[in-house]
N, C-alpha and C positions, 0 to 999 in steps of 0.2 A: 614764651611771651612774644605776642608781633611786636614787627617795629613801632608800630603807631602805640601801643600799649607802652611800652618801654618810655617813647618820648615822652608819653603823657605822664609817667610813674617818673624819671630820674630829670624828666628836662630843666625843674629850677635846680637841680644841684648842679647839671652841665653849664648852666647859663655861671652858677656860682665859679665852677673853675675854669671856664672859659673869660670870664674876666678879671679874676685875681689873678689868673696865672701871667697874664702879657704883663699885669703894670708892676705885680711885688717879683714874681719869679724869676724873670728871665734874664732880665737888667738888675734887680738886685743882686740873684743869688750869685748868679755868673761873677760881680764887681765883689762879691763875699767871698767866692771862693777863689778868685783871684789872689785877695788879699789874706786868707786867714786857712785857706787848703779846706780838703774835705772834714778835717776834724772836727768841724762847724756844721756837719751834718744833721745833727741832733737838734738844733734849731730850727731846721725845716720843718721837724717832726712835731718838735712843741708847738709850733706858729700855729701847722694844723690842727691837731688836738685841741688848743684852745680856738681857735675860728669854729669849728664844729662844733664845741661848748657853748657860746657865746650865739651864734646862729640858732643853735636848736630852743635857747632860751628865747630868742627874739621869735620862734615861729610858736612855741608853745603858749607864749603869752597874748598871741594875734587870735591861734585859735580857740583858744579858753578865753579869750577877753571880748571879742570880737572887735578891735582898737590896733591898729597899727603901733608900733613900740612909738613914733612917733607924736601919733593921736594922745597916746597913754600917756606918755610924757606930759604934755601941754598940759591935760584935763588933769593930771592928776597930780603932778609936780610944779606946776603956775606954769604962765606964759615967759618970765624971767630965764626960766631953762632952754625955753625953747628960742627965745632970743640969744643966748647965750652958745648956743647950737648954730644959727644961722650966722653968727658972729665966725665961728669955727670953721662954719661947712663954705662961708666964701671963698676965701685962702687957702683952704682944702682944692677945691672945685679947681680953681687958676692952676695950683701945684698939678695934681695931676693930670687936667687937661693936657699941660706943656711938656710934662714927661710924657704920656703916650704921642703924641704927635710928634717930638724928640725920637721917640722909640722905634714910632713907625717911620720918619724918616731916614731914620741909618738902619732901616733894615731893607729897606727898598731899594735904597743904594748900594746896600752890598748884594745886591740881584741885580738890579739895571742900571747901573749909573746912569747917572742925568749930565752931571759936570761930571770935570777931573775932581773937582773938590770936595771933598765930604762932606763937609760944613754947610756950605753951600746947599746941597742937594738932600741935606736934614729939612733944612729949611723951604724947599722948594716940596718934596715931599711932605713932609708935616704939613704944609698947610693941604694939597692936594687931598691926604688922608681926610682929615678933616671936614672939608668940603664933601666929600662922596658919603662919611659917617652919617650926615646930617641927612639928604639925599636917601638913604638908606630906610632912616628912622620914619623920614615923614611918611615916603610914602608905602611903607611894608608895615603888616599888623604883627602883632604881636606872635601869632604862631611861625609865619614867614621867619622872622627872626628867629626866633626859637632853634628852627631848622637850620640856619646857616651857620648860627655858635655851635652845634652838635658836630657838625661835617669838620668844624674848626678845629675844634676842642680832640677831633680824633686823628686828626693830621697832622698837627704840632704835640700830641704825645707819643704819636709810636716816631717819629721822625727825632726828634730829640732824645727819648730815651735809646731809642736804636742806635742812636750816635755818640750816648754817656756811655755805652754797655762794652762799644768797640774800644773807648779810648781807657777802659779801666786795667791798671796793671797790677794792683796789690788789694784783691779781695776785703785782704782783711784788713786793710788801712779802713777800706769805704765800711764793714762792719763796724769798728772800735767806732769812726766817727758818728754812727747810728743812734748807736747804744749810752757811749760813756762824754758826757756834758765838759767840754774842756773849751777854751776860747784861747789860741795859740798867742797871743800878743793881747795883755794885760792894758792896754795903753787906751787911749781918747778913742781913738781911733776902730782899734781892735773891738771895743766893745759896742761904740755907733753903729758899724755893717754887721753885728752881731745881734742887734736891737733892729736893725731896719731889718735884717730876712726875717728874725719873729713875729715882729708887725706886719711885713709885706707880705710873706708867700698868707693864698686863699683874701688876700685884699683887705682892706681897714672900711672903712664908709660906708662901700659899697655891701658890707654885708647886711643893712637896712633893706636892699633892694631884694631881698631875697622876697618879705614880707609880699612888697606888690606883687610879684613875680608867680609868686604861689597863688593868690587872689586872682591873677589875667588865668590862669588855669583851675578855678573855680575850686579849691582849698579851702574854705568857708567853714567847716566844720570842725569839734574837736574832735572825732572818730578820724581825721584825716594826719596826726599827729607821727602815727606810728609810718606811713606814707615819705612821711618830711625827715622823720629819720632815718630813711631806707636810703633815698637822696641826696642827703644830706651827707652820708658815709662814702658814696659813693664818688658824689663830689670831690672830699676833701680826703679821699685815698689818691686821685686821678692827681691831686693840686699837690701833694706833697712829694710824690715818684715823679713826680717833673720836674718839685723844684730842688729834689735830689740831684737827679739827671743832670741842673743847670750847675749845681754848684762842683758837680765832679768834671765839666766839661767847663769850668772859669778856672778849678784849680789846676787844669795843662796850660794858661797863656797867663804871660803876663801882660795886664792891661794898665798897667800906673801910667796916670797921666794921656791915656789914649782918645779919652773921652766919646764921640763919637766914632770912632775907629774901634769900638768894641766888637761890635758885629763884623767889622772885618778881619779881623784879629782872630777871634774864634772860627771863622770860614778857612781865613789861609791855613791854620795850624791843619784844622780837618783835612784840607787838601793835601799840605804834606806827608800827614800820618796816613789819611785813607782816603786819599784818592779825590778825584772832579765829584764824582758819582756822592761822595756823601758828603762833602763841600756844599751842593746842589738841594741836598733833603735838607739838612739842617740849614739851612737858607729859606725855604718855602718853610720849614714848621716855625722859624722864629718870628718870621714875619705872619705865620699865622695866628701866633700865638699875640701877639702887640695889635695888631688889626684887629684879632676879633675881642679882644681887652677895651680899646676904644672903642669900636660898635656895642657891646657893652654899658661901657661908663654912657656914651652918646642915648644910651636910649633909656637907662635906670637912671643918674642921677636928678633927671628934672624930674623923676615922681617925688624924689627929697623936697626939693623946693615948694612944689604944687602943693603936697602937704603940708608941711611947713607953714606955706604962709597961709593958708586956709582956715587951720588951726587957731594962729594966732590971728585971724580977722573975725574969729570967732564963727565961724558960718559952717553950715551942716555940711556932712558930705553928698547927703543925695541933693546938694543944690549946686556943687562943684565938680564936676567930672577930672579926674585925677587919670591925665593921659595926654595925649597930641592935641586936642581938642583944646585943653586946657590955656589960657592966657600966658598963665606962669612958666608951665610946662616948654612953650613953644617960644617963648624970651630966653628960659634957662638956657635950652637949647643952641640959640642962636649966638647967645653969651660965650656957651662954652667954647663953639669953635670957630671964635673970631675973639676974644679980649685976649685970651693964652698967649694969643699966637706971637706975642713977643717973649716971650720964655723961650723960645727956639732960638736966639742969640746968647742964653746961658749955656755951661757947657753942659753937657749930656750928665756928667755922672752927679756934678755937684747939685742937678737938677733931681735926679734920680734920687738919691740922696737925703736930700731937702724934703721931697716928699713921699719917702717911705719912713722918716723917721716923724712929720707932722702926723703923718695918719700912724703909726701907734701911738700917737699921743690920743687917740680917740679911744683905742681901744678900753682904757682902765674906768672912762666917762660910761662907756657901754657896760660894763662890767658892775660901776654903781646904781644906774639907772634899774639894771635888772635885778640887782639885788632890795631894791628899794621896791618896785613892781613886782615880784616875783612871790611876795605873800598878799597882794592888794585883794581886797574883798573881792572884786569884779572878779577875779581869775573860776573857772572850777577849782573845787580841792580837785583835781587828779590832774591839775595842770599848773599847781603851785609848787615852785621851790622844794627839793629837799634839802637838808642838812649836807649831804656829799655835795650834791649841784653847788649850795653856797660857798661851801668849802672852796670848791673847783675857781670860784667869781672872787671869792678873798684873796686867794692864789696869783689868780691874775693878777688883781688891781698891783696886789702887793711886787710881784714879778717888775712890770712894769712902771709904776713910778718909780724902784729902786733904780733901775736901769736907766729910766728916761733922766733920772736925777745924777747918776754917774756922768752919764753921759754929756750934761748939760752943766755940772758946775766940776 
């Protein structure tokens, strides 16, 4: 397969784990595995599983419907949902805006300091990020991008995992934690970072973006279906062995109460145990990993909005161009990296935090949606729901408001 074949066959699953891995992975799994050790492993694994679930239902339904889950939604479930969605996805949007901007700023710092201060140079970096995100989006089309998540996406996994792989010492702790579902500390707590890596790793919202994603690479067809599953695996193989990686490499430091000093924390321990030399990689792949998360979020969340409100204004698609061009698109934009940018005075984790555990609160809403849409007349039969598939969608839903309800009372 050439290269140009390849990107054109796996590139929206790269885009997919190129931007869940910076905002759930790396700052979650790391403050998960801080807190709760590798035995929390198996969460990685279920977050993935069902994200690739829930994903392949939202491309199955695009392509056998020809309706975005979005479109579907409005026309087919009232306008009331779909406001009920934009009610959701703004305070989404804010949360993690200011966590990657957060993210990218204490990773930049732990590369170049700016100040003495961490704090400080979060903040002076997070907005910088920001700025050049925007910058990026306007004026690169969409294959451009494409290509820079790719180089991103393959420099922050071998860097990371090469650096979980050196600091492992008891094999078969990281098996058991793989395999057998245990959550070491029963408490509020214990089960919150327990609930945010199952939501976070492979991203919450941003799995809507897949849809466009596929569409800017001309996926238009159901014969393209089996295409989207290839990707799709591929994807959320890459997003789970990473956020393995993060959680075996949080469960060597302790980080309580570090907040922004995460990222330095995990660098100094590396230096100690092994050395400048991979102090230096895991430095460049975590920061690539959050940069290209935000380049990411910066360039897919305002296709949410463009559609969105297009939808509910009731107006065609071929009368509203859903991209940069777009009104909506190029406000969301603007919005996003400039309103956030006061969340960089919260502290880092309880930021992080905050919004890994709002965005699986999406998840169980995506879960009903497609099981509501998933036998809709419009669909093909060969692109409808099965009995296992819905299984897999009750699973979830159920999964997740137990947990989110633990968690919350």
């Amino acid at each position: 397969m050439s290269r140009r074949h390849a990107l054109a066959v796996l590139g929206p699953g790269i885009l997919i784990a190129a931007t869940g891995v910076g905002a759930g992975d790396l700052a979650t799994a790391a403050f998960s595995g801080s807190r709760l050790g590798t035995a929390i492993l198996w969460a990685v694994l279920v977050g993935a599983l069902l994200k690739f679930a829930l994903t392949e239902g939202l491309a199955r339904w695009q392509l056998g419907s020809g309706e975005t889950l979005l479109e579907g939604t409005v026309r087919h479930l009232g306008r009331g949902v779909g406001i009920a969605f934009l009610i959701y996805l703004l305070p989404w949007t804010f949360l993690v805006s200011a966590a990657l901007m957060s993210a990218c700023g204490a990773a930049a710092h732990a590369i170049v300091p700016w100040t003495a201060d961490a704090g400080t140079d979060k903040i002076l970096y997070g907005i910088l990020h920001s700025i050049v995100g925007v910058g990026l989006v306007a004026v690169g089309g969409f294959r451009w991008f494409e290509r820079i998540m790719s180089v991103c996406i393959g420099i922050m996994f071998l860097t990371v995992v090469i650096t979980a792989a050196a600091l492992v010492t008891d094999p078969l702790a990281i098996l058991r934690g793989a395999v057998l579902p245990t959550i070491p500390r029963l408490d509020s707590d214990g089960l919150a970072w327990t609930v945010a890596l199952i939501g976070g790793v492979g991203g919450t919202v941003t799995i809507l973006c897949y849809g466009y994603w596929i569409r800017e690479t001309g996926r238009d067809h159901a014969e393209d279906l089996g295409t989207c599953r290839l990707d799709l695996g591929v994807g959320y193989s890459v997003t789970a062995i990473f956020g393995m990686a993060m959680v075996v490499i949080g469960s060597r430091v302790d980080v309580e109460g570090r907040g922004v000093g995460l990222i330095v924390a995990l660098a100094s321990r590396l230096d100690a145990e092994l050395g400048g030399f991979a102090k230096t990689m895991f430095l460049l792949g975590a920061w690539g990993a959050v940069a290209s998360s935000l380049l990411g979020v910066w360039q897919a969340v305002p296709y949410l909005f463009a559609d969105l409100v297009r939808e509910l204004r009731g107006e065609a698609r071929d009368d509203v161009k859903i991209g940069i061009g777009s009104p909506v698109y190029r406000a969301t934009l603007l919005g996003m990296a400039t309103v956030p940018i006061v969340g960089l005075w919260v502290g880092f984790a309880s930021m992080q935090r905050a919004y890994a555990i709002v965005g699986a609160s999406f998840l169980p809403l995506l879960a009903l949606v497609l099981l509501r849409l998933g036998r809709h007349e419009r669909l093909r039969a060969t692109h409808r729901n099965t009995r296992v598939y819905e299984g897999v969608l009750v699973l979830t839903l159920a999964f997740f408001v137990g947990f989110l309800g633990m968690v919350v009372f």
